[in-house]
C-alpha positions in Angstrom: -29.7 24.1 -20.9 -31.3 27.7 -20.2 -29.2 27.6 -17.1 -26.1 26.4 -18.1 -26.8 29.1 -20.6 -27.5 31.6 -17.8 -24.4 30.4 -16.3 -21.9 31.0 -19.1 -23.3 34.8 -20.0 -22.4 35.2 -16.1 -18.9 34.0 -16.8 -18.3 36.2 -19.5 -19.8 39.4 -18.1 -17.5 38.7 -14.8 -14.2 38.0 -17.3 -14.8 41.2 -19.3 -16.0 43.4 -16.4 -12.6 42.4 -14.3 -10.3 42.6 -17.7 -11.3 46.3 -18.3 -9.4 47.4 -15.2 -7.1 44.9 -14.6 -5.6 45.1 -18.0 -4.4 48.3 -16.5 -3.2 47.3 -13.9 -0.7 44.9 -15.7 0.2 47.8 -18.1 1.8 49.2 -14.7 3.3 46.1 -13.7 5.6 45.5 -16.8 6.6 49.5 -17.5 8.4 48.5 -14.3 9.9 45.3 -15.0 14.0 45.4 -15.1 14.7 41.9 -16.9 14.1 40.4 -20.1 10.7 38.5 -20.7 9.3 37.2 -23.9 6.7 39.8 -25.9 4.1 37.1 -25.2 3.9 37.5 -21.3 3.8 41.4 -21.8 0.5 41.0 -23.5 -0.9 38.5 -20.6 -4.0 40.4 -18.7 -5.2 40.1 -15.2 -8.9 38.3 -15.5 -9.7 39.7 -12.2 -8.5 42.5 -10.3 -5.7 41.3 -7.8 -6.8 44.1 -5.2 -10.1 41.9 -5.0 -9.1 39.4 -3.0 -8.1 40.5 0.3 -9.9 38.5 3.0 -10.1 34.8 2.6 -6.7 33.5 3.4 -5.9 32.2 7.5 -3.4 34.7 8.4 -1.5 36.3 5.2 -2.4 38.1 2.2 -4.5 36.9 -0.3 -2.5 37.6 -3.0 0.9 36.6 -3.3 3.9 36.9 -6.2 4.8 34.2 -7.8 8.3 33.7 -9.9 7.7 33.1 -13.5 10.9 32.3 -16.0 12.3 30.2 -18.9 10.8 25.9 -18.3 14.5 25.1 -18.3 16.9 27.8 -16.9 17.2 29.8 -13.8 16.2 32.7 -15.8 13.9 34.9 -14.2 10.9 37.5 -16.4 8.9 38.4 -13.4 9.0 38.0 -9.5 6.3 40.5 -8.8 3.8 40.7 -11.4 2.5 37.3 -11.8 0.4 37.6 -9.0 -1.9 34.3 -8.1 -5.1 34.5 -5.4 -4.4 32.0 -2.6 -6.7 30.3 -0.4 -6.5 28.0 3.2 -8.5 25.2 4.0 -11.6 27.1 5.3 -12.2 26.7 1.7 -12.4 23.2 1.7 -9.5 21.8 2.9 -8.0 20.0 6.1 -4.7 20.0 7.9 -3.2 17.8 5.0 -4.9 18.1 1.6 -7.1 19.7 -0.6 -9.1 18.0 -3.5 -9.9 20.1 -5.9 -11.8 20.1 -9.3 -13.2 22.3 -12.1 -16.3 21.9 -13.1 -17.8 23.0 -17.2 -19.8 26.1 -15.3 -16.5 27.5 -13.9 -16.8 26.6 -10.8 -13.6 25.6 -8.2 -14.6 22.6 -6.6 -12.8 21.2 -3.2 -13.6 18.3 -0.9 -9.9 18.5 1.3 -12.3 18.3 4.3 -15.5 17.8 5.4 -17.9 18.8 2.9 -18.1 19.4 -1.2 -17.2 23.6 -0.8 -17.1 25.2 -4.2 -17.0 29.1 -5.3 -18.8 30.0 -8.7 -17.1 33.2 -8.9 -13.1 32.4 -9.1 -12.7 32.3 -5.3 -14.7 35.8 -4.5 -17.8 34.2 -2.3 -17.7 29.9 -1.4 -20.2 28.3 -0.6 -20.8 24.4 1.5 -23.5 21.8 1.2 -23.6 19.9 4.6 -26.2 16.9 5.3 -30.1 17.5 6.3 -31.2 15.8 9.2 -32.2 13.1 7.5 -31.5 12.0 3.8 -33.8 12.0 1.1 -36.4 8.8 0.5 -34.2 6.2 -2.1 -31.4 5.9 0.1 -30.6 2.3 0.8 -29.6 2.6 4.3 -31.7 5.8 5.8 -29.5 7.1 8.7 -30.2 10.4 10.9 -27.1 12.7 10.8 -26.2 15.8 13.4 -25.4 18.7 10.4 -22.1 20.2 11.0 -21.3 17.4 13.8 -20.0 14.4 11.5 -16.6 14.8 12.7 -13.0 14.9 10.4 -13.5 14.1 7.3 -11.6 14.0 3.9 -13.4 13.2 0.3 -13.2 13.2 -3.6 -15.2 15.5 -6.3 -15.4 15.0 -9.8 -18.1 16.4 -12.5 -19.7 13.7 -15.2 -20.1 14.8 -18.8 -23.5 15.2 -18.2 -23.2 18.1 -15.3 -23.3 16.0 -12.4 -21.3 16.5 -9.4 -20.5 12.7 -8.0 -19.3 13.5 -4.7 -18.2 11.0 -1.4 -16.9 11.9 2.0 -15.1 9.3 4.8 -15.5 10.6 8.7 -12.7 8.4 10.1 -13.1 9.1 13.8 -15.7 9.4 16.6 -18.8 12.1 16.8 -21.8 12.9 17.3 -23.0 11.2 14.0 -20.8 8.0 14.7 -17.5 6.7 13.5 -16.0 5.3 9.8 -19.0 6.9 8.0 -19.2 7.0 4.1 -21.5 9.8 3.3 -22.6 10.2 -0.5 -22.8 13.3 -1.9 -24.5 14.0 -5.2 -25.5 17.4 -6.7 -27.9 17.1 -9.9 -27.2 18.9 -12.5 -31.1 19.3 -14.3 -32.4 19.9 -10.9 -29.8 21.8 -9.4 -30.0 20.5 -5.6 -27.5 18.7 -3.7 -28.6 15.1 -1.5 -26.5 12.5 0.8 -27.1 9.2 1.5 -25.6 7.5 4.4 -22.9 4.1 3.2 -22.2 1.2 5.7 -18.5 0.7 4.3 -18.4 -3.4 3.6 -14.9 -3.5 5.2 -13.8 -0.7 8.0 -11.0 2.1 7.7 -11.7 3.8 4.1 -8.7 6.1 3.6 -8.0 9.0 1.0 -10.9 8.3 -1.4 -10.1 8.7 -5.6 -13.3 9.0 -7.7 -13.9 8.9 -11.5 -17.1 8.6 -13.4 -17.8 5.6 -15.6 -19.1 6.7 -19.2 -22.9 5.1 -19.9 -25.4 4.7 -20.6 -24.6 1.7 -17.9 -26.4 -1.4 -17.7 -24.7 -2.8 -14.2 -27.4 -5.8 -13.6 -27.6 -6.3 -9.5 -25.8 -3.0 -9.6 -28.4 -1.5 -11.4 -28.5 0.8 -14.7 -27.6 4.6 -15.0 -26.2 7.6 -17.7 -22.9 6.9 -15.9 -21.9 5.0 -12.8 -18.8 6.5 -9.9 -16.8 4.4 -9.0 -14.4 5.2 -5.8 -11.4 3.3 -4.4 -8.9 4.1 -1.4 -5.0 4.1 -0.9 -5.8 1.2 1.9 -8.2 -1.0 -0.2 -6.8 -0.7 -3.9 -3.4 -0.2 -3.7 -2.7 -1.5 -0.1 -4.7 -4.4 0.4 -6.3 -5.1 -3.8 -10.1 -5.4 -2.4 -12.1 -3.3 -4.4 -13.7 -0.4 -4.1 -17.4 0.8 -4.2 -20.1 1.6 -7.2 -23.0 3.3 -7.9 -25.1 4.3 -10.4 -27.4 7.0 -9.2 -24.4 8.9 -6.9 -26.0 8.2 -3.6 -26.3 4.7 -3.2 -22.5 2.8 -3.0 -22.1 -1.2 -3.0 -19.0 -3.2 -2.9 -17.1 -3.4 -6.1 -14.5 -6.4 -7.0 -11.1 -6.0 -8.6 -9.6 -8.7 -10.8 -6.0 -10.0 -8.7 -3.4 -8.2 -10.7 -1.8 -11.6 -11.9 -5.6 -12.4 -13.6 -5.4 -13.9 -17.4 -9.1 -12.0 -18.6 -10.4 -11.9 -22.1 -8.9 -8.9 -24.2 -11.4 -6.3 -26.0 -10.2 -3.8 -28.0 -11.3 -0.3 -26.8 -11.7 2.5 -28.8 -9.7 5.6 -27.6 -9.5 7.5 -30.6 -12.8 9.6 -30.6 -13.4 11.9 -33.5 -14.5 14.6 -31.5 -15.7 15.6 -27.8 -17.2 18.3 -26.2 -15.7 21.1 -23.5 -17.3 18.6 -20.9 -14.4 16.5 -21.6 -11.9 19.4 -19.7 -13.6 18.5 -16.8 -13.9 14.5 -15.8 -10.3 13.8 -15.2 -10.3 12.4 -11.9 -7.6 12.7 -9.7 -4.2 11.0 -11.2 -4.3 8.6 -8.5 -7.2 6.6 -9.8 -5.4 5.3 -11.8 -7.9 5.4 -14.3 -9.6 7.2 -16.8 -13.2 7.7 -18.6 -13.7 6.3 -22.3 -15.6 8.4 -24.8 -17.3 5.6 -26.3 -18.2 3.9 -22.9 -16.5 2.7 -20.1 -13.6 3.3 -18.0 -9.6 2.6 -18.8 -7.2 1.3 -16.2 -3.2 1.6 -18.0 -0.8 -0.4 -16.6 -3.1 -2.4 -14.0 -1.8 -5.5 -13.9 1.3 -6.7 -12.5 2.7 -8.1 -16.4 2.0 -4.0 -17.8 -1.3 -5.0 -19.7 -4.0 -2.6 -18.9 -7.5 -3.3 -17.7 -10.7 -2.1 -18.9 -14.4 -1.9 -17.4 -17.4 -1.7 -20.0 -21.2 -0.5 -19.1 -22.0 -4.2 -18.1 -19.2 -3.8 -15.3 -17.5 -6.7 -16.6 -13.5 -6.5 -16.4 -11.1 -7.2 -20.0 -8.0 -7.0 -20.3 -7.8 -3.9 -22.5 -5.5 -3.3 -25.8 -6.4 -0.1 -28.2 -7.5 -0.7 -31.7 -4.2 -1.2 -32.4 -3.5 -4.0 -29.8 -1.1 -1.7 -27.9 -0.9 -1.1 -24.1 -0.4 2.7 -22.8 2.7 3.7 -21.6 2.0 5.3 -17.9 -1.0 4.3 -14.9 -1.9 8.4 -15.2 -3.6 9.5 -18.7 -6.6 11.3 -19.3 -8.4 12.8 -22.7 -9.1 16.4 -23.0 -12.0 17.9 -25.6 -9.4 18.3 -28.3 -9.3 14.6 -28.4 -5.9 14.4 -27.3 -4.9 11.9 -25.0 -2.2 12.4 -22.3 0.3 10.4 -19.9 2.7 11.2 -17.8 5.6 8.6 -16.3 8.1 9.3 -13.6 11.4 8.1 -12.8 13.7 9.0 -10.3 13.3 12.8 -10.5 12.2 13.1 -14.3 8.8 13.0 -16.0 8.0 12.2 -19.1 4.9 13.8 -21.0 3.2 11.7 -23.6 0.4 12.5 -26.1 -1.0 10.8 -28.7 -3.6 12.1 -31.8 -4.3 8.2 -32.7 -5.8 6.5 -29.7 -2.7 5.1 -28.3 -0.9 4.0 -31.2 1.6 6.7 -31.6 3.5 9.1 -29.6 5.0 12.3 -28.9 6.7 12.8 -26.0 8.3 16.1 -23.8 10.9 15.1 -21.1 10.9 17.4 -17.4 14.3 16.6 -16.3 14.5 17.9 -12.5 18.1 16.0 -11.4 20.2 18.4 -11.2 17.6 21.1 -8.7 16.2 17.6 -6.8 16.4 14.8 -5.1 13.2 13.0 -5.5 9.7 14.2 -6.3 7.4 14.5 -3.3 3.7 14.7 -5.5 2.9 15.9 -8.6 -0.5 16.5 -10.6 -1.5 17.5 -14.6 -4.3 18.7 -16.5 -5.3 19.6 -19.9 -8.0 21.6 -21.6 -8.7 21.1 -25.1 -10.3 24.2 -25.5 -7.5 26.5 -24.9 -4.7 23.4 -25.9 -2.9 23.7 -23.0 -1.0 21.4 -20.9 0.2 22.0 -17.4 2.2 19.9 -14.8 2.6 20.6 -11.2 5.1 19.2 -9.3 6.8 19.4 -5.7 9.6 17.9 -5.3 12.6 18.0 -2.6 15.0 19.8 -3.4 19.3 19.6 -3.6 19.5 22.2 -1.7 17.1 22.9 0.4 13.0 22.4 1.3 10.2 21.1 -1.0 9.6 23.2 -4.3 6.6 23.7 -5.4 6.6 24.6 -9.6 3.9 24.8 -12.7 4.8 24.4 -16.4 2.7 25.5 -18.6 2.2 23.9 -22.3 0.6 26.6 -24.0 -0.5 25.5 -28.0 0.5 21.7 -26.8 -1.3 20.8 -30.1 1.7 22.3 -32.0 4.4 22.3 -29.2 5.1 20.0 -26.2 8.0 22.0 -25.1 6.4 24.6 -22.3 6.5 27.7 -22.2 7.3 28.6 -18.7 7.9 28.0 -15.5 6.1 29.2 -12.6 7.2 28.9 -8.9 4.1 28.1 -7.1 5.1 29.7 -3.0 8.2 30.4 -0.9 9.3 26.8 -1.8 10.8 26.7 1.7 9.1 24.3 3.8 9.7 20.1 3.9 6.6 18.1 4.8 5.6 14.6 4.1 2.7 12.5 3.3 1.0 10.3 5.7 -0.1 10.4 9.3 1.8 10.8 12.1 3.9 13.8 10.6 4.0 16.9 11.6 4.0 18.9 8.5 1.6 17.1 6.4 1.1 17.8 2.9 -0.5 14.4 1.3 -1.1 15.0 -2.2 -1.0 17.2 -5.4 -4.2 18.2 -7.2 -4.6 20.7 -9.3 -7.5 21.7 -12.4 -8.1 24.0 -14.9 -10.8 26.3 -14.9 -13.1 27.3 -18.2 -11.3 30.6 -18.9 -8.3 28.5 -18.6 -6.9 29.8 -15.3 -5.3 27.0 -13.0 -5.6 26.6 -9.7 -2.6 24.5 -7.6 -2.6 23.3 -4.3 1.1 24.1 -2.5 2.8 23.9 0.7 4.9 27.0 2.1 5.6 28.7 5.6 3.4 31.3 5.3 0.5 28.7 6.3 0.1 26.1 9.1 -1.7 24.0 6.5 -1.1 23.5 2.7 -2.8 26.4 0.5 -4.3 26.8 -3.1 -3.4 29.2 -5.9 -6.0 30.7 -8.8 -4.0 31.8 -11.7 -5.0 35.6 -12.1 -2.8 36.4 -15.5 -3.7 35.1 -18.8 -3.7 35.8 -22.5 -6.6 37.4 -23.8 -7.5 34.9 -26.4 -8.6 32.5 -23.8 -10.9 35.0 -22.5 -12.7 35.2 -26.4 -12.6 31.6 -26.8 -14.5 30.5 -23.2 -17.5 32.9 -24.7 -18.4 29.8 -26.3 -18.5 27.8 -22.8 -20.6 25.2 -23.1 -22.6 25.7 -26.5 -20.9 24.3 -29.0 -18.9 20.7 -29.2 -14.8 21.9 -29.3 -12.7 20.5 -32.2 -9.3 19.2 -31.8 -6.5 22.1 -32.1 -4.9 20.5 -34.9 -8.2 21.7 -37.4 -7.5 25.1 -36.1 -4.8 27.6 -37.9 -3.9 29.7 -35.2 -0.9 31.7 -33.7 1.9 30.6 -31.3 1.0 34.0 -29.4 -2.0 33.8 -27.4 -2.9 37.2 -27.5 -3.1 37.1 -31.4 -6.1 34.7 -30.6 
């Protein structure tokens, strides 16, 4: 606790240190702004100096303009002010793909490439844990690595509640170290240190990894008993072929992991999605949207929509598989939700070229819902992404889609005060938005996925795809409202409770 402590006065000294200037800085920006904008972005503040970050992108500056306007117009407030730092894949990503994360300490997380690389300072200094020699003593199969010589690689990152980092990485091709490797990678939380263990994968070719966290305390049986257990799948075993994925329950140590068939009649258990409160911890476990899947406060992990007949699926701490209903004996309405620590819980659906956002207050019985209609600007979406934080209530969804006119877009709304309003509040082009690429191997321009998070000050950061890069890029939101700067003080100390016990102004500034 002393360091998370340690950790969160850090935080807070960097906000309020880069806030002092860059407040000024902002002041500058809108004296010269020449088109109407709402009184609420004029107060927005720079939580770091944009001038900062000038050396860390491949070929380009570091810090680029991004369009901001109305959700649902073409009007424009601000094509140079909203400035976002932007960063390649030397931190962290590949030719294709970053994955990135948040974690409760502030840190960006990205495992795009070969190793977990993180920065603990909004993107200023990164930093890479790569394998010893040889892993520590515990790991099932001990293997001898060559550090820095494992070859391509691609993996998943997420954070538990408790401060663990659950971590894997797949090295598809040939090297020094071998071929279709699965290398664990786990970073303690009370001790602080990173550690690998080397995976035989039961069947060959891995693929794109997903990875979520299994709320505990677990008692697995033959798979053993843990505060929490990972569990990671692939694009070629789940969803291709339905063969499983792989478990653990101390992060280092994977074994194969059985699916029910998608047409399988199981028991039904009613699972309890309504928790009367969570902590800030709770902005943080969202796994990546392709999981599929989702953590349960009160134990276990939530798969919506899983089998072929719309019931969902649920996995409790014995690792046994239900058919899931909520307390209610309802189903969810989308494969992608996620809580946040306001208690809220969120899916999104797609079709054709809309989304739909849903929340619900209740655990799953009742809805509200906020419609992104893109038909008229595209012709399909390409990937998209969304995250919450409880702490700030807010709500944004990245997409990229292709668009009627032209290459991919890349765009961020932003639901600011979802608790009282789903409708966002803006729109925020994310690039050039003038470049097509595609997921998958064998194209040219490559870019695989969304993935997006949202950091503790409330900051996002958004992976995108534009010409000014060879491969796809990430974006850290510098401009923000001062309120979330007063409320992240708090970081990790106190349990957060849900925005709607919380009288507050629409205006984030007023906070």
């Amino acid at each position: 606790m002393d360091g998370i402590r340690a950790t969160c006065v850090a935080l807070v000294t960097i906000m309020f240190s880069s806030v002092s200037l860059s407040g000024c800085i902002h002041d500058a920006i809108i004296e010269n702004l020449s088109v109407p904008y709402p009184e609420w972005y004029q107060e927005m503040e720079f939580i770091d100096d944009p001038m900062s970050h000038t050396d860390s992108c491949f070929s380009t500056p570091c810090v680029r303009n991004f369009t901001i306007g109305e959700p649902f117009s073409d009007e424009i407030w601000d094509e140079t002010g909203n400035k976002w730092a932007v960063f390649g894949n030397v931190e962290g990503g590949n030719c294709c793909e970053h994955y990135l994360a948040a974690t409760k300490e502030g840190w960006i997380m990205n495992f795009g490439g070969e190793y977990p690389t993180w920065s603990e300072d909004r993107g200023h200094t990164w930093q890479e844990y790569q394998p010893s020699i040889f892993s520590q003593l515990g790991c099932m199969e001990p293997k001898p690595t060559v550090p820095g010589q494992e070859g391509l690689g691609e993996g998943s990152i997420v954070q538990a509640t408790n401060g663990d980092i659950i971590s894997m990485g797949w090295f598809p091709y040939p090297s020094a170290s071998g071929a279709d490797q699965f290398y664990a990678f786990f970073y303690d939380a009370e001790d602080e240190e990173w550690s690998w263990c080397f995976n035989r994968t039961p069947e060959p070719f891995y693929d794109r990894s997903w990875q979520v966290e299994v709320i505990g305390p677990i008692n697995g049986g033959l798979y053993g008993n843990g505060p929490w257990a990972s569990l990671v799948i692939s694009n070629f075993w789940h969803q291709v072929q339905n063969v499983g994925g792989q478990i653990s329950t101390d992060g280092l140590n994977y074994e194969y992991f059985g699916f029910p068939d998608r047409d399988a009649d199981l028991d039904i258990i009613e699972v309890d999605l309504s928790p009367s409160e969570l902590g800030p911890e709770w902005d943080f476990t969202k796994p990546h949207k392709e999981m599929r899947a989702f953590p349960v406060p009160s134990g276990g992990l939530y798969f919506p929509d899983y089998f072929i007949d719309g019931r969902d699926a649920f996995l409790d701490t014995s690792l046994n598989w239900w058919t899931g209903v909520t307390l209610g004996g309802n189903s969810l309405p989308s494969q992608y939700c996620a809580f946040d620590s306001s208690t809220a819980l969120h899916c999104v659906t797609t079709s054709n070229s809309n989304l739909t956002h849903f929340l619900s207050w209740d655990g799953g019985e009742t809805w509200e819902n906020q419609s992104y209609d893109l038909s008229i600007e595209a012709t399909g979406l390409e990937e998209w992404e969304f995250h919450s934080n409880g702490v700030h209530d807010l709500f944004v969804l990245n997409v990229r889609y292709q668009s009627s006119s032209g290459p991919d877009v890349d765009i961020a709304w932003h639901v600011r005060d979802f608790s009282e309003s789903m409708v966002p509040d803006s729109r925020t082009y994310i690039g050039q938005g003038d470049l097509d690429s595609t997921s998958g191997a064998g194209n040219d321009i490559r870019f695989d996925f969304a993935s997006m998070g949202i950091l503790p000050d409330g900051g996002s950061f958004i992976a995108y795809q534009d010409s000014t890069d060879p491969d796809p890029l990430f974006s850290v939101e510098l401009l923000l409202p001062p309120g979330y700067i007063a409320k992240s003080q708090t970081c990790l100390l106190y349990t957060s409770p849900s925005p709607r016990d919380v009288e507050e102004s629409r205006m984030p500034s007023s906070a």
